[in-house]
PDB file of N, CA, C, O and CB in Angstrom:
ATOM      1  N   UNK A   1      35.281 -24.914  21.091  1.00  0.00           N
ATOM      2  CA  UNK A   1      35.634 -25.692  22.249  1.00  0.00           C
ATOM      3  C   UNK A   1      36.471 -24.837  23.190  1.00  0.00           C
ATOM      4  O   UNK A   1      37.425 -24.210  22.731  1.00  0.00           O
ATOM      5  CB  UNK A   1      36.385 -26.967  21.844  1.00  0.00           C
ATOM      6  N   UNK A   2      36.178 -24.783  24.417  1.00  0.00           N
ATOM      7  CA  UNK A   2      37.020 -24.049  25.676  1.00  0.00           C
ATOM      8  C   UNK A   2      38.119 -24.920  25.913  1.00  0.00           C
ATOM      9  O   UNK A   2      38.071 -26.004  25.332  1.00  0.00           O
ATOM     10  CB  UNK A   2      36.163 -23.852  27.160  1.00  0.00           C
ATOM     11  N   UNK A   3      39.132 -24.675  26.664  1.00  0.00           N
ATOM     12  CA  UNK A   3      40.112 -25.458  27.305  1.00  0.00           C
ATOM     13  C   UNK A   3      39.834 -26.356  28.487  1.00  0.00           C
ATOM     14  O   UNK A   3      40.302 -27.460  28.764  1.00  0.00           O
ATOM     15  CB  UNK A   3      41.023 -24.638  27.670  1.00  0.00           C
ATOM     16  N   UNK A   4      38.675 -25.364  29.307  1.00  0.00           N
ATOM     17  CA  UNK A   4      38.490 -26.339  30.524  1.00  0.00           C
ATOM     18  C   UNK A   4      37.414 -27.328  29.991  1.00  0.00           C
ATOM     19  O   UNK A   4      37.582 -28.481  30.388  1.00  0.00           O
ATOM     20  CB  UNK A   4      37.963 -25.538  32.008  1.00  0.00           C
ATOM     21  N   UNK A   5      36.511 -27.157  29.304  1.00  0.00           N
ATOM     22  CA  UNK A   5      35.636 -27.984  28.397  1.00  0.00           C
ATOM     23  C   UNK A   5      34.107 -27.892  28.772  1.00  0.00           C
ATOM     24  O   UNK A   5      33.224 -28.736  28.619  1.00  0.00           O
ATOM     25  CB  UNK A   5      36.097 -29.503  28.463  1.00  0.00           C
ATOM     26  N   UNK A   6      34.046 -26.533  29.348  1.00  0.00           N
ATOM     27  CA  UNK A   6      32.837 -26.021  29.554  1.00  0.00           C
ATOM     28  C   UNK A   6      31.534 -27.064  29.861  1.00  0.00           C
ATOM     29  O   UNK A   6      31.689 -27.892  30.758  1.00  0.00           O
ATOM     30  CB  UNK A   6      32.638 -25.226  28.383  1.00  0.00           C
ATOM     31  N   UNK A   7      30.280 -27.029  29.136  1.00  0.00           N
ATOM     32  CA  UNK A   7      29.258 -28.224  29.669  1.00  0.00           C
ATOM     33  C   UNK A   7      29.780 -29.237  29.828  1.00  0.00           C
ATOM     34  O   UNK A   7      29.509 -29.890  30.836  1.00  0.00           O
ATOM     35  CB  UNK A   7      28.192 -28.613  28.918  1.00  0.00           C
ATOM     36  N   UNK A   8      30.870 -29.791  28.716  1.00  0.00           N
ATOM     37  CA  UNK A   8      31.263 -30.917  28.413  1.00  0.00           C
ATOM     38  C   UNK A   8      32.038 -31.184  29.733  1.00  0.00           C
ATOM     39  O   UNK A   8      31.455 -32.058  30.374  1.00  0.00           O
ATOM     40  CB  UNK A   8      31.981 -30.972  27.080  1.00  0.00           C
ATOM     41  N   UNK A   9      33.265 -30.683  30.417  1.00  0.00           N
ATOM     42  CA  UNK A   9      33.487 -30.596  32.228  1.00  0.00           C
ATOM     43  C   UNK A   9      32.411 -31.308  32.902  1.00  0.00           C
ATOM     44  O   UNK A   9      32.465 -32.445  33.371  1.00  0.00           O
ATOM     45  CB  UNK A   9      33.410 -28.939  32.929  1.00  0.00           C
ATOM     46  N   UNK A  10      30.988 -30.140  32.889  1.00  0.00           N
ATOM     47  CA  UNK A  10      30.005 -30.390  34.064  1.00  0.00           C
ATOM     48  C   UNK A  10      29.302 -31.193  33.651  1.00  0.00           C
ATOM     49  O   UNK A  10      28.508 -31.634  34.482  1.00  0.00           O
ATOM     50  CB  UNK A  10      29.216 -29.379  34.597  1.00  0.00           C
ATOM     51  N   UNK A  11      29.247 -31.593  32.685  1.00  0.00           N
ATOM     52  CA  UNK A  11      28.225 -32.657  32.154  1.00  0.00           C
ATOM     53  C   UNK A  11      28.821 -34.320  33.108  1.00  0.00           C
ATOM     54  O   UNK A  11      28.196 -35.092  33.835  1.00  0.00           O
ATOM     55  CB  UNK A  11      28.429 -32.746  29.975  1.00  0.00           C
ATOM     56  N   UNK A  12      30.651 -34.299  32.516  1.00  0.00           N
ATOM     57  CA  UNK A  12      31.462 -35.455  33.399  1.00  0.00           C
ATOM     58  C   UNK A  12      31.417 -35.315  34.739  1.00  0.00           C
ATOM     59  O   UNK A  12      31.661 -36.454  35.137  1.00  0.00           O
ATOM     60  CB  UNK A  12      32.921 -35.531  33.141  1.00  0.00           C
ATOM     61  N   UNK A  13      31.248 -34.585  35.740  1.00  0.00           N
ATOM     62  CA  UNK A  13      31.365 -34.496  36.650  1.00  0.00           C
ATOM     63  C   UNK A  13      29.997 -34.996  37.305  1.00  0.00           C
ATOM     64  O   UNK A  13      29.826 -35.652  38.332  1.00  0.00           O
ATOM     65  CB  UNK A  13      31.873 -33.405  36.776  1.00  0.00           C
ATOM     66  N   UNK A  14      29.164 -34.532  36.480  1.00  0.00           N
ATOM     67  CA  UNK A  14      27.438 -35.008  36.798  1.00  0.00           C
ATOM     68  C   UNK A  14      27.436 -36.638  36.597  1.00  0.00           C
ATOM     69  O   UNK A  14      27.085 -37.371  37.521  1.00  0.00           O
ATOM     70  CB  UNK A  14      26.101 -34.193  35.447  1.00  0.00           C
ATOM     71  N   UNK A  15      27.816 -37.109  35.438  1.00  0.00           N
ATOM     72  CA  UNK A  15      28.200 -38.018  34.680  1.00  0.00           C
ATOM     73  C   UNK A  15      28.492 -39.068  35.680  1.00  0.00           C
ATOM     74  O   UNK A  15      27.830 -40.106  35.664  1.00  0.00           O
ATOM     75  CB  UNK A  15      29.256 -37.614  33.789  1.00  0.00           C
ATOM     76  N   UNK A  16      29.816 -38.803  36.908  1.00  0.00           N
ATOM     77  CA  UNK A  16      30.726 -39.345  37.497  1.00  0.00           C
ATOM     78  C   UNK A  16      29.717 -40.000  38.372  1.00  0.00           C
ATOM     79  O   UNK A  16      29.716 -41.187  38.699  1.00  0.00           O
ATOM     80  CB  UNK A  16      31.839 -38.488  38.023  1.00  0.00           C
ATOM     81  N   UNK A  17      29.230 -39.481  38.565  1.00  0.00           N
ATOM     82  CA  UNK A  17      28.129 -38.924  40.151  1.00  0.00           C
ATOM     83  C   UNK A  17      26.903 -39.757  40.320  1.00  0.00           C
ATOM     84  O   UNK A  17      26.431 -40.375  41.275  1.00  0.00           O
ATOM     85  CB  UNK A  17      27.341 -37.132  40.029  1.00  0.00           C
ATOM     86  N   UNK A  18      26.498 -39.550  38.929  1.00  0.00           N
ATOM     87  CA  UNK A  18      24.715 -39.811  38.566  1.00  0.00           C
ATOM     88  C   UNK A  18      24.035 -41.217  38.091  1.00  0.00           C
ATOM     89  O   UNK A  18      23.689 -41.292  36.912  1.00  0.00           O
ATOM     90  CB  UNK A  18      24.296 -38.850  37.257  1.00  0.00           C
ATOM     91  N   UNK A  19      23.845 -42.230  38.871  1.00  0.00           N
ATOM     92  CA  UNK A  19      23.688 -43.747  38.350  1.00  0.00           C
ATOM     93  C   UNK A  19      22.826 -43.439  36.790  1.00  0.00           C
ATOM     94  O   UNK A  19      23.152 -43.804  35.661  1.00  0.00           O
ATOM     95  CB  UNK A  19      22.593 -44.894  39.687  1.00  0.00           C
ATOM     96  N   UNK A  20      21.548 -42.580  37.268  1.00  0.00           N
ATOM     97  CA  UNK A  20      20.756 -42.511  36.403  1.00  0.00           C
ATOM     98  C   UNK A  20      21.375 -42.367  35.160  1.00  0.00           C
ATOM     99  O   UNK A  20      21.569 -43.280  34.357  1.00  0.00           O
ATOM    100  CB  UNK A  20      19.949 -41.664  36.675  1.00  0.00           C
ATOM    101  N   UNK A  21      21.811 -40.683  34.970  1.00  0.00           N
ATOM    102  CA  UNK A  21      22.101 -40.236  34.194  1.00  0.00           C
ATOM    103  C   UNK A  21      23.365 -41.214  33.207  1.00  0.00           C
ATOM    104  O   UNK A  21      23.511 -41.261  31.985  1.00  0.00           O
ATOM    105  CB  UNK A  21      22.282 -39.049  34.783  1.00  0.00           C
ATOM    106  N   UNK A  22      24.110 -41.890  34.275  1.00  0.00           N
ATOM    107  CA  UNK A  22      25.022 -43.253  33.268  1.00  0.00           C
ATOM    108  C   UNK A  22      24.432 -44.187  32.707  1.00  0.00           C
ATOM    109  O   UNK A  22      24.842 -44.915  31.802  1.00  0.00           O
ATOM    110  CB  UNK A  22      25.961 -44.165  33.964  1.00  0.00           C
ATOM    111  N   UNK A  23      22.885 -44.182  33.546  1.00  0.00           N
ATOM    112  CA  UNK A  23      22.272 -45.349  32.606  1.00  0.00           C
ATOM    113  C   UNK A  23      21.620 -45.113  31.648  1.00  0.00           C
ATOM    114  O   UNK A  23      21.288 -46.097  30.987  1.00  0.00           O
ATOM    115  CB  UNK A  23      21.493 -46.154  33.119  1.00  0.00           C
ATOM    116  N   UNK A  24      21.125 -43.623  31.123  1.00  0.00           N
ATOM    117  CA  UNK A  24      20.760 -43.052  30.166  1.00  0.00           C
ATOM    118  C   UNK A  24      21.938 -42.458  29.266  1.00  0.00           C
ATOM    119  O   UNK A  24      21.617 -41.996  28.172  1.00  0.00           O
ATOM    120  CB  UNK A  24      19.883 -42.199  30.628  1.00  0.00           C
ATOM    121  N   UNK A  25      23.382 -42.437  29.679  1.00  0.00           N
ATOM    122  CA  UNK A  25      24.204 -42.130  28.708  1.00  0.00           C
ATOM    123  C   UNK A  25      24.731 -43.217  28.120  1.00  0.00           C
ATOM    124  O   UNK A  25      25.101 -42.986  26.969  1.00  0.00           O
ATOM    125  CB  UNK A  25      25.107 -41.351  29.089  1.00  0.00           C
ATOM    126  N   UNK A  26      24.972 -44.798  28.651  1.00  0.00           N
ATOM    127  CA  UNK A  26      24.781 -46.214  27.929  1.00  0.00           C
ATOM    128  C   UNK A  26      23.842 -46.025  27.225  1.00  0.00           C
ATOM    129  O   UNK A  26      24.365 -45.907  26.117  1.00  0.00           O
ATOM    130  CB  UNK A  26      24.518 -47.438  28.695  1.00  0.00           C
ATOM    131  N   UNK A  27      22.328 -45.862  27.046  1.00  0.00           N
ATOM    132  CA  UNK A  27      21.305 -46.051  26.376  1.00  0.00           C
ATOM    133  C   UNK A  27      21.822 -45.308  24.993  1.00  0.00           C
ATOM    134  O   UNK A  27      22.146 -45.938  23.986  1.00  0.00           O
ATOM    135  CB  UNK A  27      20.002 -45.533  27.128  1.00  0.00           C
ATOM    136  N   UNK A  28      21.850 -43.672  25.120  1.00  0.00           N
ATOM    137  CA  UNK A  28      21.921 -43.307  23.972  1.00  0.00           C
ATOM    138  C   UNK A  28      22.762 -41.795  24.583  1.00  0.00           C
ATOM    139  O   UNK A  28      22.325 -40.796  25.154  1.00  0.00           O
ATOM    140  CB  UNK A  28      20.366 -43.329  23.107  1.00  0.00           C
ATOM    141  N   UNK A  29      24.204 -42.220  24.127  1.00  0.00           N
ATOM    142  CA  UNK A  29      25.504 -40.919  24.507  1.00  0.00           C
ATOM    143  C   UNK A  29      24.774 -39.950  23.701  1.00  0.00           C
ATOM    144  O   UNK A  29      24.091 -39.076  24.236  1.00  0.00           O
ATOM    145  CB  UNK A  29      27.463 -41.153  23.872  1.00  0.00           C
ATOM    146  N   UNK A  30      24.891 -40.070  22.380  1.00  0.00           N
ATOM    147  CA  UNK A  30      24.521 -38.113  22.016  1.00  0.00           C
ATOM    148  C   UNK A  30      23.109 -38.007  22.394  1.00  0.00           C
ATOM    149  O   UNK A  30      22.886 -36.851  22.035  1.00  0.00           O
ATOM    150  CB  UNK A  30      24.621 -37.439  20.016  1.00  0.00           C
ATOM    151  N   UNK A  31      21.957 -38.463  22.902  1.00  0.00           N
ATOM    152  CA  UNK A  31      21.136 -37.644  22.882  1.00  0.00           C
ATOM    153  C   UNK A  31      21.087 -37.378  24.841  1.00  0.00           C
ATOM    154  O   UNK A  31      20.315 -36.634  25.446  1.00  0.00           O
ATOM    155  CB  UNK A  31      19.757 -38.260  21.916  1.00  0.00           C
ATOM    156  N   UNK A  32      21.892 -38.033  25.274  1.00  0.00           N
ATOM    157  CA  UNK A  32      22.270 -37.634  26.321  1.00  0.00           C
ATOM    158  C   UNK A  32      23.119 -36.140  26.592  1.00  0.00           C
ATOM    159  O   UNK A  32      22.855 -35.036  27.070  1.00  0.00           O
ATOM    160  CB  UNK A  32      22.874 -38.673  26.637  1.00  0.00           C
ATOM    161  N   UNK A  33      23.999 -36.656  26.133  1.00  0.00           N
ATOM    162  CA  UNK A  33      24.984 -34.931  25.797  1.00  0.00           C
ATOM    163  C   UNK A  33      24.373 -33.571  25.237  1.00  0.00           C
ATOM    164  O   UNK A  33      24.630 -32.403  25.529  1.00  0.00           O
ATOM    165  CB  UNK A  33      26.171 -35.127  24.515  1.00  0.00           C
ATOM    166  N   UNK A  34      23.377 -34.189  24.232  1.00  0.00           N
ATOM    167  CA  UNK A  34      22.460 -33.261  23.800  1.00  0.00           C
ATOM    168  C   UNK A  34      21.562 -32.588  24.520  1.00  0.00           C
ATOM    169  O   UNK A  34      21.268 -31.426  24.240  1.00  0.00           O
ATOM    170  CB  UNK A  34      21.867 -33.709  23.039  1.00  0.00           C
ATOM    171  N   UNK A  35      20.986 -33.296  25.604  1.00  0.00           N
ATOM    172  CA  UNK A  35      20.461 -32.962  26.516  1.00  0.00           C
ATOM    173  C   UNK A  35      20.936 -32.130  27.297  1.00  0.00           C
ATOM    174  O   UNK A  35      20.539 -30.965  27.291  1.00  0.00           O
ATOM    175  CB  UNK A  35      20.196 -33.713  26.958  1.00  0.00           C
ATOM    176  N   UNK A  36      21.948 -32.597  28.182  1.00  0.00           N
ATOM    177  CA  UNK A  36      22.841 -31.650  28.871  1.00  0.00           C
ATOM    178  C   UNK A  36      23.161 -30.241  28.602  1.00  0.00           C
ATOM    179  O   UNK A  36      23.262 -29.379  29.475  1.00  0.00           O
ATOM    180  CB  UNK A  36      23.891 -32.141  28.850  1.00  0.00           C
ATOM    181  N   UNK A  37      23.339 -30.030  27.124  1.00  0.00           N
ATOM    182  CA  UNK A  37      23.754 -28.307  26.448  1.00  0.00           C
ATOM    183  C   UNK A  37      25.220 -28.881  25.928  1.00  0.00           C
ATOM    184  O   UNK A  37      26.011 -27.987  25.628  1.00  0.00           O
ATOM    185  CB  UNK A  37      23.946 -26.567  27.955  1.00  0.00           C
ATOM    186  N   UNK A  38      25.678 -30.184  25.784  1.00  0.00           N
ATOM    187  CA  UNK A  38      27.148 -29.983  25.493  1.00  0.00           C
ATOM    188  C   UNK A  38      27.147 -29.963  24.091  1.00  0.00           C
ATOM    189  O   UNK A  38      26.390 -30.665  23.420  1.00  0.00           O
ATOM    190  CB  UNK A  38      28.144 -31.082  26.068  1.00  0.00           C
ATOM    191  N   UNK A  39      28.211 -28.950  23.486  1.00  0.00           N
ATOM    192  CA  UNK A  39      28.084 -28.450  22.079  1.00  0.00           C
ATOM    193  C   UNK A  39      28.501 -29.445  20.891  1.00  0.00           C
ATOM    194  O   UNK A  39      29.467 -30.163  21.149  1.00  0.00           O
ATOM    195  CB  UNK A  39      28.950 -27.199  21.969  1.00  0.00           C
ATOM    196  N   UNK A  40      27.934 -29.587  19.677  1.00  0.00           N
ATOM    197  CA  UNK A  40      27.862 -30.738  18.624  1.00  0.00           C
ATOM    198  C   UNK A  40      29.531 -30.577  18.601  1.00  0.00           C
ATOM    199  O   UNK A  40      29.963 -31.713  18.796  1.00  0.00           O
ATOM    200  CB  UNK A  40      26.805 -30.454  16.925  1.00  0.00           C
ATOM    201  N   UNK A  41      30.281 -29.952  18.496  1.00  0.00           N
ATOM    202  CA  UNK A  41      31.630 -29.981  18.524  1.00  0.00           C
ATOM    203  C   UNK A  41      32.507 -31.466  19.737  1.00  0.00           C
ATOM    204  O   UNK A  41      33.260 -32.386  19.418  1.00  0.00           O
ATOM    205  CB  UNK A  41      31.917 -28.254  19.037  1.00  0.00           C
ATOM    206  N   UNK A  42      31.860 -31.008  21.291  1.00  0.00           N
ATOM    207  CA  UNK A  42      31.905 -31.745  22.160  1.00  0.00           C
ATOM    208  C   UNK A  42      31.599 -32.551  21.867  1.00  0.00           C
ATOM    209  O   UNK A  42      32.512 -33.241  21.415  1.00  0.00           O
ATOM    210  CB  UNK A  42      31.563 -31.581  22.965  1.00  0.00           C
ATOM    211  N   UNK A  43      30.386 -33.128  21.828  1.00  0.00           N
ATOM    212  CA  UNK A  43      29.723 -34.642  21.609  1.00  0.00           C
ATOM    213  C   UNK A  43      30.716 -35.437  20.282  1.00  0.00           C
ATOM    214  O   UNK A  43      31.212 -36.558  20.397  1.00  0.00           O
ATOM    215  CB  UNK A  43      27.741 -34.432  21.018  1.00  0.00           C
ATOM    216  N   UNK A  44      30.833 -34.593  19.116  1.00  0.00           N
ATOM    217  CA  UNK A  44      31.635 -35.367  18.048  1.00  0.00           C
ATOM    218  C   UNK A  44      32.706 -35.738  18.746  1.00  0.00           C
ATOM    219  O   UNK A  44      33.049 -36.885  18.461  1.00  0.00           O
ATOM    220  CB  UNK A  44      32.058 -34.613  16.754  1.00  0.00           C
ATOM    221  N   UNK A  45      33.498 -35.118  19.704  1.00  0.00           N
ATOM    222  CA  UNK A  45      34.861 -35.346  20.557  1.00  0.00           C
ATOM    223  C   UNK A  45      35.103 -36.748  21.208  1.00  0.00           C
ATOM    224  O   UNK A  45      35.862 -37.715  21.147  1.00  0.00           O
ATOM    225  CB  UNK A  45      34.894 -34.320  21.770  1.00  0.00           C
ATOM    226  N   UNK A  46      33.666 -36.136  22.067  1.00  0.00           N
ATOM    227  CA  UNK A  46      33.275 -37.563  22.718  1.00  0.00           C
ATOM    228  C   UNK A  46      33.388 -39.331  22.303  1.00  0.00           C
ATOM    229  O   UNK A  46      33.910 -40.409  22.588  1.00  0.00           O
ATOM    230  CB  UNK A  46      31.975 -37.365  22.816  1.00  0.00           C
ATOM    231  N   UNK A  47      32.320 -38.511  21.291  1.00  0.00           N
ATOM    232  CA  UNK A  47      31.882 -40.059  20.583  1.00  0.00           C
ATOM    233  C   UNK A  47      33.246 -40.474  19.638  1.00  0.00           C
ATOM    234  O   UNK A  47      33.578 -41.614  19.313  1.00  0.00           O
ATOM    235  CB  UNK A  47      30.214 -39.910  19.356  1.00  0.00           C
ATOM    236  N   UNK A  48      33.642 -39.731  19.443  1.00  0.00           N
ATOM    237  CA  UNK A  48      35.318 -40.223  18.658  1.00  0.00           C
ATOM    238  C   UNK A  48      36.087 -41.335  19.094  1.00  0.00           C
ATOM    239  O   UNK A  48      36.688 -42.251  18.534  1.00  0.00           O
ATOM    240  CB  UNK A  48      36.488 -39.125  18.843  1.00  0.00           C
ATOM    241  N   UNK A  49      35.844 -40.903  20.488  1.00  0.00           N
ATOM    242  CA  UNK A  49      36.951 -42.003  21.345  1.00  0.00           C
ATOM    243  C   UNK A  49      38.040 -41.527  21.309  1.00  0.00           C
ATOM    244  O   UNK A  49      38.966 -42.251  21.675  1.00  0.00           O
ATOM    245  CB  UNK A  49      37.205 -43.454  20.847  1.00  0.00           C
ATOM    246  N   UNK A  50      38.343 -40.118  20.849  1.00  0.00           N
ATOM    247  CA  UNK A  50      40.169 -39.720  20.531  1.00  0.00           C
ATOM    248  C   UNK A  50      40.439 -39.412  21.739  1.00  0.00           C
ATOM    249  O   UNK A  50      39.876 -38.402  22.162  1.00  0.00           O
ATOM    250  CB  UNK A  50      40.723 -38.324  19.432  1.00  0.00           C
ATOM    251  N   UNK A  51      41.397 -40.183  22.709  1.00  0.00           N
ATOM    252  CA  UNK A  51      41.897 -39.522  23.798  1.00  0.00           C
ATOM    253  C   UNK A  51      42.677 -38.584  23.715  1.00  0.00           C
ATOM    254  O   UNK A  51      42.795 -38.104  24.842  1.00  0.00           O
ATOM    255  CB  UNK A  51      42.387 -40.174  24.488  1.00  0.00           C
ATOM    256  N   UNK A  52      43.475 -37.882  22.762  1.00  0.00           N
ATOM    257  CA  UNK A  52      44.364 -36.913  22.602  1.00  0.00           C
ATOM    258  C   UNK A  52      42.735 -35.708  22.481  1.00  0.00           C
ATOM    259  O   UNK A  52      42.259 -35.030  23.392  1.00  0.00           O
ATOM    260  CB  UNK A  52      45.706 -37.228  21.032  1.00  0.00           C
ATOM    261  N   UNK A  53      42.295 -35.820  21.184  1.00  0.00           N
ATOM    262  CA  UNK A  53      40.891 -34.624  21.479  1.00  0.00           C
ATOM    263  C   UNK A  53      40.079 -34.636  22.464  1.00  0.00           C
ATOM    264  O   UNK A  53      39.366 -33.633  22.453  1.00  0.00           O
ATOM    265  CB  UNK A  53      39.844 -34.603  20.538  1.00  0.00           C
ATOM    266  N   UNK A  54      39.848 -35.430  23.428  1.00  0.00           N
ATOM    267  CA  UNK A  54      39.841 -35.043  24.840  1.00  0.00           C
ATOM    268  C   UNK A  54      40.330 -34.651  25.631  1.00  0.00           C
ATOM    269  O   UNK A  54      39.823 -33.915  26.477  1.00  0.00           O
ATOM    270  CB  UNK A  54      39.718 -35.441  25.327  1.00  0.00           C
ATOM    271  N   UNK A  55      41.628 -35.078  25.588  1.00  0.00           N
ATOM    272  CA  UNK A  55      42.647 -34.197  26.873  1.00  0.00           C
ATOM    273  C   UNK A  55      42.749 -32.822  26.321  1.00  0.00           C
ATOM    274  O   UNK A  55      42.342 -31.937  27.074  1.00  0.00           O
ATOM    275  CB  UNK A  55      44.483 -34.844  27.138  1.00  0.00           C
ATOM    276  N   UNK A  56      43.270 -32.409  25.003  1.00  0.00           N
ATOM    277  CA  UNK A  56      42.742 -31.226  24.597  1.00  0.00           C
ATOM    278  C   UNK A  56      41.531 -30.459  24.670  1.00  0.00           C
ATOM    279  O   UNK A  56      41.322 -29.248  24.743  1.00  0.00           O
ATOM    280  CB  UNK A  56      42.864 -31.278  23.728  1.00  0.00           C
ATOM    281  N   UNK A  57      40.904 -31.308  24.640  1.00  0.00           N
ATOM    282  CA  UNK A  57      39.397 -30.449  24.908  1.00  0.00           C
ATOM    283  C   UNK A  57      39.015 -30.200  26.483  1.00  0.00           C
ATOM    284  O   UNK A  57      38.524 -29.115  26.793  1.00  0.00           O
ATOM    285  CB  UNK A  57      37.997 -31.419  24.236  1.00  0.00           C
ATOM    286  N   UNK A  58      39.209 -31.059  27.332  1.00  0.00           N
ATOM    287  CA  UNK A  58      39.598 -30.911  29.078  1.00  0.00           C
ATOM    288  C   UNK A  58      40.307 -30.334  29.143  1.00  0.00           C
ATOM    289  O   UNK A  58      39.799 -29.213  29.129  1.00  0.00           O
ATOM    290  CB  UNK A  58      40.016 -31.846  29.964  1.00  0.00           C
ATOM    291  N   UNK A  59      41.908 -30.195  29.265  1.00  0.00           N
ATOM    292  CA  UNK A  59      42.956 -29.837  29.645  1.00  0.00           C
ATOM    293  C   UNK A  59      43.582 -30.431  30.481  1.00  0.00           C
ATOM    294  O   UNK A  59      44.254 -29.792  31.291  1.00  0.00           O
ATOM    295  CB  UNK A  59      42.908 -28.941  29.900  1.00  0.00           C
ATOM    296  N   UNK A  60      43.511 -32.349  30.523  1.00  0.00           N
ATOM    297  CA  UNK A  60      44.012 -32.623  31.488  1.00  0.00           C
ATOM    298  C   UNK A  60      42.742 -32.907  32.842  1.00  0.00           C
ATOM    299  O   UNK A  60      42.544 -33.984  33.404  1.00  0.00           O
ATOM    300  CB  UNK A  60      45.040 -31.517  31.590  1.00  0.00           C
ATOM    301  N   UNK A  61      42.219 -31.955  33.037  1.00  0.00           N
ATOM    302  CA  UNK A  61      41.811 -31.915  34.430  1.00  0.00           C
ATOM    303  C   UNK A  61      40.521 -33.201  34.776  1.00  0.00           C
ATOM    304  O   UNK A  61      40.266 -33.702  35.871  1.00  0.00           O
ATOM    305  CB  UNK A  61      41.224 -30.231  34.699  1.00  0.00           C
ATOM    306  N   UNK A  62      39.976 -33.442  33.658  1.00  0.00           N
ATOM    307  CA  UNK A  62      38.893 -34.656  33.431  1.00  0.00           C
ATOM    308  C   UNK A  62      39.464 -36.253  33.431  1.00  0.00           C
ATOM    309  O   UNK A  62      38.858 -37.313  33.272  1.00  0.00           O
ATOM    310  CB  UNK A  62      38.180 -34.407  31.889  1.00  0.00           C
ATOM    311  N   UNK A  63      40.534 -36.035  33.616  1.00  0.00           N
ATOM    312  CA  UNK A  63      40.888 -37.331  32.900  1.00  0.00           C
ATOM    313  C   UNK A  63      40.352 -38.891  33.345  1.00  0.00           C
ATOM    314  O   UNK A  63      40.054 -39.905  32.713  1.00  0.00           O
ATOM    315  CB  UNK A  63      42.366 -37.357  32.980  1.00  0.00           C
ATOM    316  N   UNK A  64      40.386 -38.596  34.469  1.00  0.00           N
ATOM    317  CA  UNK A  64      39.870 -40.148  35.388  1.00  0.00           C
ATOM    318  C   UNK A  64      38.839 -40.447  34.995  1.00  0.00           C
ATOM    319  O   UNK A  64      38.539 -41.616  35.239  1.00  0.00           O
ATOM    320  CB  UNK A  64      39.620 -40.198  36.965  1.00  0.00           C
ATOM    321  N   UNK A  65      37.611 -39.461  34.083  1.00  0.00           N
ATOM    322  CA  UNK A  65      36.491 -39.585  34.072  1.00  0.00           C
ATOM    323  C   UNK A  65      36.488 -40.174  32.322  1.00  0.00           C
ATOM    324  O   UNK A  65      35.453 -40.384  31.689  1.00  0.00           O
ATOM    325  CB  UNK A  65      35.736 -38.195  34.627  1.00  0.00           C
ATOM    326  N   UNK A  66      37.625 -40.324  31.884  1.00  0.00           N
ATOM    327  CA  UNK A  66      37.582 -40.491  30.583  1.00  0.00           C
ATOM    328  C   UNK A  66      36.802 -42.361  29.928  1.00  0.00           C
ATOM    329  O   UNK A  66      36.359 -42.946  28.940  1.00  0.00           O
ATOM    330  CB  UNK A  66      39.334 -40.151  30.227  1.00  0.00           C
ATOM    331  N   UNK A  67      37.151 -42.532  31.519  1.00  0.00           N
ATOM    332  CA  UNK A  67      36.501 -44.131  31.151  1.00  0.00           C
ATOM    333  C   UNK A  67      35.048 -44.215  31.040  1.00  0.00           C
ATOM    334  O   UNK A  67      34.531 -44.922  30.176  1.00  0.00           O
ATOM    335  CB  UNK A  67      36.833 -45.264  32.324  1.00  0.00           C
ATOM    336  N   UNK A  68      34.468 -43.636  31.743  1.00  0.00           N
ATOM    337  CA  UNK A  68      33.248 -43.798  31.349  1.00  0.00           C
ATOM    338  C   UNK A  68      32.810 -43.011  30.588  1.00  0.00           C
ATOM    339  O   UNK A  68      31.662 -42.878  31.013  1.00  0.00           O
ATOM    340  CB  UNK A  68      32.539 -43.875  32.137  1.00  0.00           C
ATOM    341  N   UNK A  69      32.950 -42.069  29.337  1.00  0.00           N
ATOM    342  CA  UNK A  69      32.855 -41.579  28.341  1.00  0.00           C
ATOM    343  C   UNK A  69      32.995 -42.459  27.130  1.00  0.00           C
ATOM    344  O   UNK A  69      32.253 -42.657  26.169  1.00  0.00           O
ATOM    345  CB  UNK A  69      33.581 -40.676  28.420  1.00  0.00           C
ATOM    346  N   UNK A  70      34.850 -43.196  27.668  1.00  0.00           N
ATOM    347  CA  UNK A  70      34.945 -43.972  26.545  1.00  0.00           C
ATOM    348  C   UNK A  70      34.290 -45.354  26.477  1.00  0.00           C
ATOM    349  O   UNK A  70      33.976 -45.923  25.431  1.00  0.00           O
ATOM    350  CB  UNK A  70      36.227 -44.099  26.317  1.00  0.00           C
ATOM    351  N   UNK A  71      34.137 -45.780  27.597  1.00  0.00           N
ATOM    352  CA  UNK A  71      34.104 -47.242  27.529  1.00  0.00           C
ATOM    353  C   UNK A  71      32.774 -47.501  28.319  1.00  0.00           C
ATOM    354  O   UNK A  71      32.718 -48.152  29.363  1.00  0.00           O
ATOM    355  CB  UNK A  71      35.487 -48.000  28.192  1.00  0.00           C
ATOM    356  N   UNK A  72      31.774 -46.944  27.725  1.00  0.00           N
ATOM    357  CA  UNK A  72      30.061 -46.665  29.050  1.00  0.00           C
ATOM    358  C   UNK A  72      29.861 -48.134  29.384  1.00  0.00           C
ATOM    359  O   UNK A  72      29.366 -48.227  30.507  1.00  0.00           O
ATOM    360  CB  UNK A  72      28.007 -45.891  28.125  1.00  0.00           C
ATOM    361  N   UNK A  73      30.100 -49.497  28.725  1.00  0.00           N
ATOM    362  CA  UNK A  73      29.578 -50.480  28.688  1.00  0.00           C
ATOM    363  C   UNK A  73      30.400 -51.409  30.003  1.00  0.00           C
ATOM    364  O   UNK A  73      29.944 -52.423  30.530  1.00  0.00           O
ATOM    365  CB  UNK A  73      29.610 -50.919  27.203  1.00  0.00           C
ATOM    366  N   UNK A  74      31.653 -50.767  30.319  1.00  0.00           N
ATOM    367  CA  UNK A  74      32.623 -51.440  30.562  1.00  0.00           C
ATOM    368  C   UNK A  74      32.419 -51.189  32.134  1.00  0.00           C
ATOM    369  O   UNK A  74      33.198 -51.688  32.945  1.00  0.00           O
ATOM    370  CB  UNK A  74      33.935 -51.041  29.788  1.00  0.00           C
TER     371      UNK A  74
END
């Protein structure tokens, strides 16, 4: 895992952005992420729900985007 959080970054930022792509990451998060290139390390992060192993794994800089990672339904 990088600090800035490498795919896993551009993947959220796409993420933020992309109706589609949110409505295919509700459908099914890891094979979404999988898709993207973000690494099985990342995706386990993800799907954890640990906000501390996310801000670690971001550095902070993702954070606003953490809701729809954590909470896709919401």
């Amino acid at each position: 895992m990088t600090e800035s959080g490498g795919e896993l970054s551009s993947f959220l930022t796409r993420l933020h952005e992309d109706s589609e792509l949110q409505k295919r990451y509700k459908q099914d998060p890891r094979g979404t992420l999988e898709q993207a290139g973000v690494s099985r390390d990342e995706i386990d992060t993800v799907l954890s729900g640990d906000l501390g192993r996310l801000r670690s794994l971001l550095g902070g800089a993702e954070m606003m985007l953490f809701m729809v990672v954590i909470a896709p339904d919401g």
